[in-house]
LOLOFI-827040 format. One record per atom (N, C-alpha, C, O, CB): x, y, z; residue in one letter; residue number from 1; atom name. Coordinates in nm, 2 decimals, always signed. Glycine has a CB too. Layout:
! LOLOFI-827040
- X|Y|Z|A|NUM|CA
...
***
This chain:
! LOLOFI-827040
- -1.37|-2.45|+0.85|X|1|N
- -1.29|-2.34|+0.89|X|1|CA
- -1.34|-2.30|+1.03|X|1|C
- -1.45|-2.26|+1.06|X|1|O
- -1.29|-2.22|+0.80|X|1|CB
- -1.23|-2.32|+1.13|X|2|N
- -1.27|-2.25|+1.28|X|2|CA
- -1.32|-2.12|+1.27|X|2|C
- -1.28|-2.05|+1.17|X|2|O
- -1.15|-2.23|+1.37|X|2|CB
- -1.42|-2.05|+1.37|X|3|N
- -1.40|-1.96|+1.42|X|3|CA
- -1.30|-1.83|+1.44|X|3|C
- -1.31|-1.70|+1.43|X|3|O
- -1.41|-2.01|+1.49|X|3|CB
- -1.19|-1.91|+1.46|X|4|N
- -1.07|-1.86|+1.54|X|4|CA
- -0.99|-1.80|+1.39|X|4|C
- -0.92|-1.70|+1.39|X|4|O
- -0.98|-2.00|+1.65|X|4|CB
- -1.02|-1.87|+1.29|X|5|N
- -0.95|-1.88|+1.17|X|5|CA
- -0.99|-1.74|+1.09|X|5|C
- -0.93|-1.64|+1.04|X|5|O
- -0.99|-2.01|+1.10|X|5|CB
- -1.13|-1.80|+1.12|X|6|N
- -1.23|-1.68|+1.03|X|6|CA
- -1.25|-1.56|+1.11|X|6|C
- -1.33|-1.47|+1.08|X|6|O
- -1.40|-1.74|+0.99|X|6|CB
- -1.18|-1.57|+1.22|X|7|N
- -1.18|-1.41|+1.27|X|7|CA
- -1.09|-1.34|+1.22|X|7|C
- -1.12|-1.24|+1.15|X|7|O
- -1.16|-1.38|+1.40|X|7|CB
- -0.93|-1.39|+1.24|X|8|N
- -0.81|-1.36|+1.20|X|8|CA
- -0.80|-1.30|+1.03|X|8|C
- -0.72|-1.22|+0.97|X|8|O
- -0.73|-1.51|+1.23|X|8|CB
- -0.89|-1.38|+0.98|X|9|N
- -0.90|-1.41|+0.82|X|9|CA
- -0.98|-1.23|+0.79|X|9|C
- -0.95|-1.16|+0.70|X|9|O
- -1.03|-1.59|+0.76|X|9|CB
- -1.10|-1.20|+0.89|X|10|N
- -1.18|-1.07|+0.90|X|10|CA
- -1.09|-0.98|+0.91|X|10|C
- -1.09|-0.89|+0.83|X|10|O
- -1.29|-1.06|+1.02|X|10|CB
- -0.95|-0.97|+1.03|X|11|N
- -0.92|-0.88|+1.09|X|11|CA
- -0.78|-0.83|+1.00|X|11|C
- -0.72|-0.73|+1.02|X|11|O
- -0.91|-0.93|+1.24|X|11|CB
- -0.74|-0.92|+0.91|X|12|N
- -0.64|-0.90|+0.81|X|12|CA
- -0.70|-0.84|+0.68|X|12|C
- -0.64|-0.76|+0.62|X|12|O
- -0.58|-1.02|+0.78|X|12|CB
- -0.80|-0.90|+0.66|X|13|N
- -0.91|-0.80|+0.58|X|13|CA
- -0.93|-0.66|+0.57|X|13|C
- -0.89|-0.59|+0.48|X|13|O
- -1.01|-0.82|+0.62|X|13|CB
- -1.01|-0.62|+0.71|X|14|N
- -0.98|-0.48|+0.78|X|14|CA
- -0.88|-0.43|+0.77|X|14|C
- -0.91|-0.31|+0.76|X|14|O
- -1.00|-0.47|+0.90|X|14|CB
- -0.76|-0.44|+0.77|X|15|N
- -0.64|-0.41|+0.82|X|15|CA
- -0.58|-0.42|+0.68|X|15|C
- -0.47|-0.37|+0.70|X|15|O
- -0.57|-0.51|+0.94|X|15|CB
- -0.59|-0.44|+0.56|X|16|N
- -0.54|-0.41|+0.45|X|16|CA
- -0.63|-0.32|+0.36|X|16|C
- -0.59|-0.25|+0.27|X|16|O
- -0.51|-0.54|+0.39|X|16|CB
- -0.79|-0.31|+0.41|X|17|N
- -0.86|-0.19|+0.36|X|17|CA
- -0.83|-0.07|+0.40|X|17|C
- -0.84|+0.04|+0.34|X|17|O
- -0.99|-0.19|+0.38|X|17|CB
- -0.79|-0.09|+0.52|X|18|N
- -0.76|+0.07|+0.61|X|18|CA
- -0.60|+0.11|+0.59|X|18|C
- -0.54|+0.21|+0.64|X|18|O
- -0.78|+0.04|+0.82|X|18|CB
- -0.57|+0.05|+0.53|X|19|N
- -0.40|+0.05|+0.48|X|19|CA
- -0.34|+0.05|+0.62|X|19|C
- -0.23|+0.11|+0.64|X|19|O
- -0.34|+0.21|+0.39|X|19|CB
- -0.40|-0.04|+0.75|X|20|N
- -0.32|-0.06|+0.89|X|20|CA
- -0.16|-0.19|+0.83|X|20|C
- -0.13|-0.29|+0.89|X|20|O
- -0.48|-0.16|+1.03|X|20|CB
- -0.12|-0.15|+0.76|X|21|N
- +0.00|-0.27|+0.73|X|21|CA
- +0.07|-0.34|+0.87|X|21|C
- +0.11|-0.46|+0.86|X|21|O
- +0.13|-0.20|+0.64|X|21|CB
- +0.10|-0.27|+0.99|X|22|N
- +0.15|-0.35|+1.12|X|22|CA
- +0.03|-0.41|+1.11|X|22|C
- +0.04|-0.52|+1.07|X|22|O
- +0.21|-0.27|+1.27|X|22|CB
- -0.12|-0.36|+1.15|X|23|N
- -0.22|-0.43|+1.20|X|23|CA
- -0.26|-0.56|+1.10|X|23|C
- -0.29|-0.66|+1.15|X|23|O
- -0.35|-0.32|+1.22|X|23|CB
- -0.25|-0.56|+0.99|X|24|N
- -0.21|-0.69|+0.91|X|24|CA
- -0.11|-0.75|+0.92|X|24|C
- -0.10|-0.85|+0.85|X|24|O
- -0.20|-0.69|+0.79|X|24|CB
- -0.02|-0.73|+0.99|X|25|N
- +0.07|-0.85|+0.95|X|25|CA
- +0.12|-0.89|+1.11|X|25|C
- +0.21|-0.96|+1.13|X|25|O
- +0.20|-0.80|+0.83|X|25|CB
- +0.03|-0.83|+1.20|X|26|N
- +0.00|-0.94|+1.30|X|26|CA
- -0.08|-0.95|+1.31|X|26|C
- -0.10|-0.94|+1.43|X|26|O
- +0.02|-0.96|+1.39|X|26|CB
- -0.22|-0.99|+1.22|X|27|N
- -0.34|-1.06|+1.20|X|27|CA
- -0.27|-1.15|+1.13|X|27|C
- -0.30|-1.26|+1.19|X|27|O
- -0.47|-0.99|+1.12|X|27|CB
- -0.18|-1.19|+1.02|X|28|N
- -0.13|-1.29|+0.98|X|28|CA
- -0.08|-1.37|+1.06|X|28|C
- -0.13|-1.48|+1.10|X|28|O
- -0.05|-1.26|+0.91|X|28|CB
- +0.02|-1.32|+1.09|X|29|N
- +0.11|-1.37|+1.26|X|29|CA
- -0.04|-1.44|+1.29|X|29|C
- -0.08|-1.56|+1.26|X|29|O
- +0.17|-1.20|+1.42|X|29|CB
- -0.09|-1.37|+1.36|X|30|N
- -0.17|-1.48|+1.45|X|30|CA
- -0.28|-1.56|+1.37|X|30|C
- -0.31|-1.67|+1.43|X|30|O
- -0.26|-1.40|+1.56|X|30|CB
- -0.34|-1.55|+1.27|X|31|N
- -0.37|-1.66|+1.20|X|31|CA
- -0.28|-1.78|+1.17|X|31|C
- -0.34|-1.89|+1.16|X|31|O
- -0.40|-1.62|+1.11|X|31|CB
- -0.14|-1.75|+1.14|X|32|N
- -0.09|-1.87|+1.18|X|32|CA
- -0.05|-1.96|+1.27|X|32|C
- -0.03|-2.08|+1.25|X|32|O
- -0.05|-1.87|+1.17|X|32|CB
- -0.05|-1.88|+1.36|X|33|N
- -0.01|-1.91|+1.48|X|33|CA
- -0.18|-2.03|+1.54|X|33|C
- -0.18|-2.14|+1.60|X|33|O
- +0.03|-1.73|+1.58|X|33|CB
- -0.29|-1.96|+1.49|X|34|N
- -0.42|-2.03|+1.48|X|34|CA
- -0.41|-2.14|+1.44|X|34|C
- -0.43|-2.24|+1.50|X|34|O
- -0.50|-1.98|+1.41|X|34|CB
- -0.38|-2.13|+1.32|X|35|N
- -0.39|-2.22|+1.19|X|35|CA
- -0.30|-2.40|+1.24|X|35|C
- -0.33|-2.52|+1.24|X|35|O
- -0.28|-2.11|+1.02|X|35|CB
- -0.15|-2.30|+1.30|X|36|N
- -0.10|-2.43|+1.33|X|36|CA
- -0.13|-2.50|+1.43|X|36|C
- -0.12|-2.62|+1.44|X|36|O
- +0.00|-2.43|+1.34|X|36|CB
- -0.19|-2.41|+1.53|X|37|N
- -0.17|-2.50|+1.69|X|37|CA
- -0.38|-2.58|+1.69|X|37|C
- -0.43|-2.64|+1.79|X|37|O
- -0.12|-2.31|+1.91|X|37|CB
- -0.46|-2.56|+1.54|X|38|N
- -0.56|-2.63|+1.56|X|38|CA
- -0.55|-2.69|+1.45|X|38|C
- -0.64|-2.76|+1.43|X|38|O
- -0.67|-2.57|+1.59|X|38|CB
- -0.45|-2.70|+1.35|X|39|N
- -0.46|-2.78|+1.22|X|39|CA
- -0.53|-2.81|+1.13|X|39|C
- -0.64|-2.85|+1.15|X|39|O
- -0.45|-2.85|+1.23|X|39|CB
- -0.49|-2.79|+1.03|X|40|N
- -0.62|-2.75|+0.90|X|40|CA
- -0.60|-2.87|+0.82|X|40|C
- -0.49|-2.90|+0.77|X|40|O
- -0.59|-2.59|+0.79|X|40|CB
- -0.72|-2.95|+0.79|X|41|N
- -0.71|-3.06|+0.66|X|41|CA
- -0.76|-3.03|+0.58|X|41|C
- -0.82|-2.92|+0.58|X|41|O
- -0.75|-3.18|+0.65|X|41|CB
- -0.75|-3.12|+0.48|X|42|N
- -0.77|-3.07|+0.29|X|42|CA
- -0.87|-2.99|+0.30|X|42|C
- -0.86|-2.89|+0.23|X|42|O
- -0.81|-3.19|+0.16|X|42|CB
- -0.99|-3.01|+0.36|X|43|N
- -1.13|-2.98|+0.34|X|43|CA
- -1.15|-2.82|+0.36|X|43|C
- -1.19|-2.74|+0.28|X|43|O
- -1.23|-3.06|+0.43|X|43|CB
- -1.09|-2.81|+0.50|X|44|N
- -1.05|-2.70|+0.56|X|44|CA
- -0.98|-2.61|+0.51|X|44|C
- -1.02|-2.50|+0.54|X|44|O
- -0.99|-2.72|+0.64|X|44|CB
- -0.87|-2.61|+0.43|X|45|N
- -0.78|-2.59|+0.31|X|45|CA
- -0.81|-2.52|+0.17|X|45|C
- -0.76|-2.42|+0.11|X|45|O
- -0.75|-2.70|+0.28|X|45|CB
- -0.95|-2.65|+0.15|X|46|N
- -0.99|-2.59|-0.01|X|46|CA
- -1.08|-2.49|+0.06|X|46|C
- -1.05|-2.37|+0.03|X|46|O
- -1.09|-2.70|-0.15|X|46|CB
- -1.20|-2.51|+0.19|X|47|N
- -1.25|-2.39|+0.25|X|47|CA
- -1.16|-2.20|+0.24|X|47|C
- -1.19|-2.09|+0.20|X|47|O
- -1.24|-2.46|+0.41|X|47|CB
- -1.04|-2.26|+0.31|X|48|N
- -0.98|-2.15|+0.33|X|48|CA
- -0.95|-2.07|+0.19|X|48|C
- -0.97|-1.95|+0.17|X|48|O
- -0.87|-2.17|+0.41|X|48|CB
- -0.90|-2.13|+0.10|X|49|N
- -0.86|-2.07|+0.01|X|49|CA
- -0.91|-1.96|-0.09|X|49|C
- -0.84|-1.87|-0.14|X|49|O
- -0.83|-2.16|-0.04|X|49|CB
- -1.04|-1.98|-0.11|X|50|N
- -1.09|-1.83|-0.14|X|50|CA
- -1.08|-1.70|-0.09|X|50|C
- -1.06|-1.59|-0.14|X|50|O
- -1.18|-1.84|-0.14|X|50|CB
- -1.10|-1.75|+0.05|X|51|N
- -1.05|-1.59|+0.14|X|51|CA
- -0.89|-1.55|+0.10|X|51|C
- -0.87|-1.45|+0.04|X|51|O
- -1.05|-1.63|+0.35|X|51|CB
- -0.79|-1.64|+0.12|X|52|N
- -0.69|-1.60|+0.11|X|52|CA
- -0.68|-1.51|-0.01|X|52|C
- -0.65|-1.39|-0.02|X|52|O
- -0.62|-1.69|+0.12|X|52|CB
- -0.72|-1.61|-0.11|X|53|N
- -0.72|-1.54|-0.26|X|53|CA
- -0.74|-1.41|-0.28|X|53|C
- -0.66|-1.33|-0.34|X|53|O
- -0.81|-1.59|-0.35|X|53|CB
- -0.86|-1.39|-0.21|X|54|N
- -0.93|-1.22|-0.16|X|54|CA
- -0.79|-1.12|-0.13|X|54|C
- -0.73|-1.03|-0.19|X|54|O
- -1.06|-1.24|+0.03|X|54|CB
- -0.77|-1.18|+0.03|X|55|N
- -0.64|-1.11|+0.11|X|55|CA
- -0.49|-1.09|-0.01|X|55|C
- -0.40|-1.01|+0.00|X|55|O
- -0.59|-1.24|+0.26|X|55|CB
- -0.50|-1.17|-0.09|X|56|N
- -0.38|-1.19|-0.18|X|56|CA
- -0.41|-1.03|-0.26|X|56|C
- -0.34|-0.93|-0.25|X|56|O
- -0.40|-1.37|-0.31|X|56|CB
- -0.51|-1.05|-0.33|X|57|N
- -0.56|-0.92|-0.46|X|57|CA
- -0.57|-0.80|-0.36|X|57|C
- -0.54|-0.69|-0.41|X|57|O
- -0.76|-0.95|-0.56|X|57|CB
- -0.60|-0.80|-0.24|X|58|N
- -0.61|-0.64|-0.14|X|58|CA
- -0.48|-0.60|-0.10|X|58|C
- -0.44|-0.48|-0.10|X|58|O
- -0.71|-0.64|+0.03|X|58|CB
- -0.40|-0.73|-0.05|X|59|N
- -0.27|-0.69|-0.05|X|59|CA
- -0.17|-0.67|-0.19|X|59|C
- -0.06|-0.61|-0.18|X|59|O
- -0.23|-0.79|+0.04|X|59|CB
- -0.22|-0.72|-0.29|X|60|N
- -0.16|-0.66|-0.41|X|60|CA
- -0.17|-0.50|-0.40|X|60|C
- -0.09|-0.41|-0.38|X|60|O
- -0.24|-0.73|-0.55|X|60|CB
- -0.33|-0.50|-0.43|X|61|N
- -0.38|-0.33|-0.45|X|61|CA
- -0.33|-0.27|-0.35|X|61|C
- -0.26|-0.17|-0.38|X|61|O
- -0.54|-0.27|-0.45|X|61|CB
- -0.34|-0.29|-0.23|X|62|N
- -0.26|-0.22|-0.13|X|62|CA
- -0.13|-0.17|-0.14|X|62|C
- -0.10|-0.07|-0.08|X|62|O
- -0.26|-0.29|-0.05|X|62|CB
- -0.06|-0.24|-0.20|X|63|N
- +0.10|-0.26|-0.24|X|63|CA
- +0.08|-0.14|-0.37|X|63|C
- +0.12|-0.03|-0.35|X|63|O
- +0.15|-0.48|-0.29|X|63|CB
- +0.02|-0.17|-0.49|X|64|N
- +0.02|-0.07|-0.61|X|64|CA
- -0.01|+0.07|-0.58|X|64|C
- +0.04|+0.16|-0.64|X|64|O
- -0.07|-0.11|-0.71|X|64|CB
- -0.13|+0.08|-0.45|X|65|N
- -0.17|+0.21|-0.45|X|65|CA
- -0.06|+0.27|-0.35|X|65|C
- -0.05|+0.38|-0.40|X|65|O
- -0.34|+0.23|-0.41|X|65|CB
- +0.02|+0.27|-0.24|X|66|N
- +0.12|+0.28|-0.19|X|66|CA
- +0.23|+0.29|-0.32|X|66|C
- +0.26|+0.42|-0.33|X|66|O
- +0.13|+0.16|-0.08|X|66|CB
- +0.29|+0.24|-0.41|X|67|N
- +0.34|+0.28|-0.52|X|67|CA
- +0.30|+0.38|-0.56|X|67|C
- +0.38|+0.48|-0.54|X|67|O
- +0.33|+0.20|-0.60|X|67|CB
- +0.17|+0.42|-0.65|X|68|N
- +0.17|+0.49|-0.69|X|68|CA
- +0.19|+0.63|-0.61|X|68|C
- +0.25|+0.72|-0.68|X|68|O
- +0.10|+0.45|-0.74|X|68|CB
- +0.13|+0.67|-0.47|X|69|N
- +0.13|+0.72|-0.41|X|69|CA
- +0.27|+0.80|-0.41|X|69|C
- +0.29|+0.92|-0.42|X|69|O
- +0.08|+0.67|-0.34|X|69|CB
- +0.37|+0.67|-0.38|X|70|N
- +0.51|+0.73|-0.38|X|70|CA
- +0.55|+0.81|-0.47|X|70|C
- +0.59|+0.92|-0.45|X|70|O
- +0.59|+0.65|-0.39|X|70|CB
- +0.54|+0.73|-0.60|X|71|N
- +0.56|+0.83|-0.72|X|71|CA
- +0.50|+0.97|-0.78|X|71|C
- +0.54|+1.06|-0.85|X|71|O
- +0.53|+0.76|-0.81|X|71|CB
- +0.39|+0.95|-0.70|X|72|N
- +0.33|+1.13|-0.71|X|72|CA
- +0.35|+1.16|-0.61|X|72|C
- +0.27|+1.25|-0.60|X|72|O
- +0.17|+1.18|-0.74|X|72|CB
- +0.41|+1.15|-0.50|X|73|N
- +0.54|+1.26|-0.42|X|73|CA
- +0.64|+1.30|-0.46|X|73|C
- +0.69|+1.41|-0.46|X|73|O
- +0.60|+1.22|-0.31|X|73|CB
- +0.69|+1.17|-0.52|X|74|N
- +0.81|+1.23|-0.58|X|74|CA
- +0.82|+1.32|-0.70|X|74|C
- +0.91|+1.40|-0.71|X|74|O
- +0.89|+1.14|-0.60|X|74|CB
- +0.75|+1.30|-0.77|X|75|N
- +0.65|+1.42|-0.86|X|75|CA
- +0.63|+1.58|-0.82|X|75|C
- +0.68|+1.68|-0.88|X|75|O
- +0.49|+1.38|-0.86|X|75|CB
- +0.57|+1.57|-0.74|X|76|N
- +0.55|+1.65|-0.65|X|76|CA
- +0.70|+1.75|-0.64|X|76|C
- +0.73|+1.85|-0.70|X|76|O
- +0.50|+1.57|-0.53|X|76|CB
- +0.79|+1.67|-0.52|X|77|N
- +0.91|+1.71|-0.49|X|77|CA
- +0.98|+1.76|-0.59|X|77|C
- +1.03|+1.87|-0.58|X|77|O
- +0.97|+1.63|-0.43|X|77|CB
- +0.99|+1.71|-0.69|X|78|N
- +1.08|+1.74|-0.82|X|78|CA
- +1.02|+1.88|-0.91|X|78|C
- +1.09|+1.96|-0.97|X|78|O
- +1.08|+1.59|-0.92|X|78|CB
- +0.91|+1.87|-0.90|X|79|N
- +0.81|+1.97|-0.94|X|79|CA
- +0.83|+2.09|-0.86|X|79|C
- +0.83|+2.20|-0.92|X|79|O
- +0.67|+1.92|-0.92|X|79|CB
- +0.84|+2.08|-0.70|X|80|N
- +0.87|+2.18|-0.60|X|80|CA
- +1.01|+2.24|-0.64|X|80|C
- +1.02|+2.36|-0.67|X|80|O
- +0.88|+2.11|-0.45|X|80|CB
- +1.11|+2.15|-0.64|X|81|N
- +1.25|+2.21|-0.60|X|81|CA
- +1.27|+2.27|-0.80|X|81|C
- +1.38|+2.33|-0.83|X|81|O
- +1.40|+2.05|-0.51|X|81|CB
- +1.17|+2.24|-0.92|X|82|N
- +1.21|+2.30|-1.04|X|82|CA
- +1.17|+2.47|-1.01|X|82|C
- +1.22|+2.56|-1.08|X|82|O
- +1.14|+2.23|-1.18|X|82|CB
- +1.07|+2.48|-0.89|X|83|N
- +1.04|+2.61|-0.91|X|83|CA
- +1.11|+2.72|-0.81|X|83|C
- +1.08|+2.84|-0.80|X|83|O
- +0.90|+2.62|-0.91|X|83|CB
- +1.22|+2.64|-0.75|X|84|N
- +1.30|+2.71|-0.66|X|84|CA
- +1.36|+2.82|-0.74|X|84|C
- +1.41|+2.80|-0.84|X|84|O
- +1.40|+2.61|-0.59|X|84|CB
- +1.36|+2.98|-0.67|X|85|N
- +1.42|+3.07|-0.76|X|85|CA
- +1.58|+3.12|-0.70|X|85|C
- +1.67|+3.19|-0.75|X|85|O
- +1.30|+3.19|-0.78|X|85|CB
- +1.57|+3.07|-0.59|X|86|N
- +1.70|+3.11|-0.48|X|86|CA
- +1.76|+2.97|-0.43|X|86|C
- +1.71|+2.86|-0.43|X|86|O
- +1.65|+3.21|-0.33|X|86|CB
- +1.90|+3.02|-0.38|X|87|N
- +1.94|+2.88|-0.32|X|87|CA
- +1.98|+2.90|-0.22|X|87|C
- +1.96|+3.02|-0.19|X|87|O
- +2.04|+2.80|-0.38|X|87|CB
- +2.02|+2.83|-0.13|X|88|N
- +2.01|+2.82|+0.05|X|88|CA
- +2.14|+2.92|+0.07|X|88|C
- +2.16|+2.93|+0.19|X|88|O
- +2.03|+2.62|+0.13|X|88|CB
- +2.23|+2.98|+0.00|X|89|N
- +2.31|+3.17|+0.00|X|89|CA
- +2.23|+3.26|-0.07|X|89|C
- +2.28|+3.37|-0.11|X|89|O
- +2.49|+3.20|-0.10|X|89|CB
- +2.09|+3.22|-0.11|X|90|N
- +2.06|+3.36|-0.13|X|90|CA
- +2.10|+3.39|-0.34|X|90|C
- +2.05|+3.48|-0.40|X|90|O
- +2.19|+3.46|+0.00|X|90|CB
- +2.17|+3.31|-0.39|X|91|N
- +2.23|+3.34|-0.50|X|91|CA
- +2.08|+3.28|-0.59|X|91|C
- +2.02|+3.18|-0.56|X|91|O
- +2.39|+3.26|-0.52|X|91|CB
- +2.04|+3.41|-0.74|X|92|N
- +1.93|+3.34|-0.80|X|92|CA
- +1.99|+3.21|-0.86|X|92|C
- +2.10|+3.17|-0.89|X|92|O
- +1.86|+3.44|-0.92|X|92|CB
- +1.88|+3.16|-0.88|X|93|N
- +1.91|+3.02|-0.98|X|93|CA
- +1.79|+3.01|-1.09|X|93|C
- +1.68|+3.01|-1.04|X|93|O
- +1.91|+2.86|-0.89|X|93|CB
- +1.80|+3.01|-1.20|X|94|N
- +1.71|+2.98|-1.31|X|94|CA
- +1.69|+2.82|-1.35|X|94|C
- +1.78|+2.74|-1.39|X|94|O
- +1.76|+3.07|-1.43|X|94|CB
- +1.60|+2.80|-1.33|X|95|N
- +1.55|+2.63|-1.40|X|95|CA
- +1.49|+2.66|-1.52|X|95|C
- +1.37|+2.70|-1.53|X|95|O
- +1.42|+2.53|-1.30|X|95|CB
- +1.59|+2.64|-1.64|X|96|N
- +1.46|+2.62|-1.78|X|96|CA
- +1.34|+2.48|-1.74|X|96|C
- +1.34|+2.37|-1.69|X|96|O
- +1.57|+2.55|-1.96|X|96|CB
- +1.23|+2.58|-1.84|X|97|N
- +1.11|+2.47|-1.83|X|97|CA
- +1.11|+2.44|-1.98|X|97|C
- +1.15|+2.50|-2.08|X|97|O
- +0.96|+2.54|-1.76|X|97|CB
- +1.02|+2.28|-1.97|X|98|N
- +0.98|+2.35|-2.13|X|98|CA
- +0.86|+2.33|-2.12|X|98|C
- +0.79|+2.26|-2.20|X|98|O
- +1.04|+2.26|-2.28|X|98|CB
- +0.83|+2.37|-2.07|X|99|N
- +0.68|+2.42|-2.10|X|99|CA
- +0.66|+2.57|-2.23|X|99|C
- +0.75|+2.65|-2.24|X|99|O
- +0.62|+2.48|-1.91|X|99|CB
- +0.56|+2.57|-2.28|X|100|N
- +0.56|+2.61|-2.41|X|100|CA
- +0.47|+2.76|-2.38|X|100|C
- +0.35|+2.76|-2.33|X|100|O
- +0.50|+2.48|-2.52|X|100|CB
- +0.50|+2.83|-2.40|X|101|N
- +0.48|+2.99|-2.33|X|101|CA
- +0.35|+3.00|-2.38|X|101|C
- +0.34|+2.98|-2.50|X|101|O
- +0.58|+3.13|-2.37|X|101|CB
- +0.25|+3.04|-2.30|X|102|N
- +0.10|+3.10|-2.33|X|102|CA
- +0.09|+3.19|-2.43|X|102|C
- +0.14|+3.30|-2.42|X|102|O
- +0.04|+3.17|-2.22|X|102|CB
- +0.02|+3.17|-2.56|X|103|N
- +0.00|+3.28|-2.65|X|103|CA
- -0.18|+3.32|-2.64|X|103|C
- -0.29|+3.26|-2.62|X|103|O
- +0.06|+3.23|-2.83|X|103|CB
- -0.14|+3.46|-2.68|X|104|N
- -0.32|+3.49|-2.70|X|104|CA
- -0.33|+3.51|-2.84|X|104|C
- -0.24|+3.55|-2.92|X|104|O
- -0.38|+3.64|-2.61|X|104|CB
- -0.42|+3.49|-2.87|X|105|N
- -0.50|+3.51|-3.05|X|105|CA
- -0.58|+3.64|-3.07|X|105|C
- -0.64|+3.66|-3.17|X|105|O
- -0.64|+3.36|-3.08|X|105|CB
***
């Protein structure tokens, strides 16, 4: 594996820990752009392939934790607008909850 390869391969790395997603995905870009204009044979290939594998599982997690993230905003939001007590004239509005009313003993 070049140099040139195994930098690109570092910098896509970085760039999917830091959740930089533009900055990955022209570290990809240009690893290919690497990859083709110095050409890679088998050897080179089975070389590379562990790293990728790596980049494959960070860009998975990367991808799930951005998911999940989404979904506890939208949590959030939905959670926000149940406790709205007015509406944008001023008129009350009641949201049943079911939440189960505090007793004391």
């Amino acid at each position: 594996m070049s140099r040139a390869v195994a930098r690109q391969m570092a910098r896509i790395r970085t760039a999917l820990i830091l959740g930089d997603a533009p900055g990955a995905l022209a570290a990809i870009d240009e690893l290919t752009r690497v990859a083709t204009r110095s050409g890679l044979d088998e050897a080179a290939r089975d070389r590379l392939e562990p790293g990728l594998a790596e980049l494959r599982a960070l860009a998975q997690a990367s991808l799930t934790g951005a998911q999940q993230a989404a979904d506890q905003i939208r949590a959030i939001v939905q959670a926000a607008r149940s406790l709205q007590t007015y509406d944008s004239l001023g008129r009350r509005t009641v949201m049943p909850t079911r939440a189960v009313a505090p007793q004391r003993f």
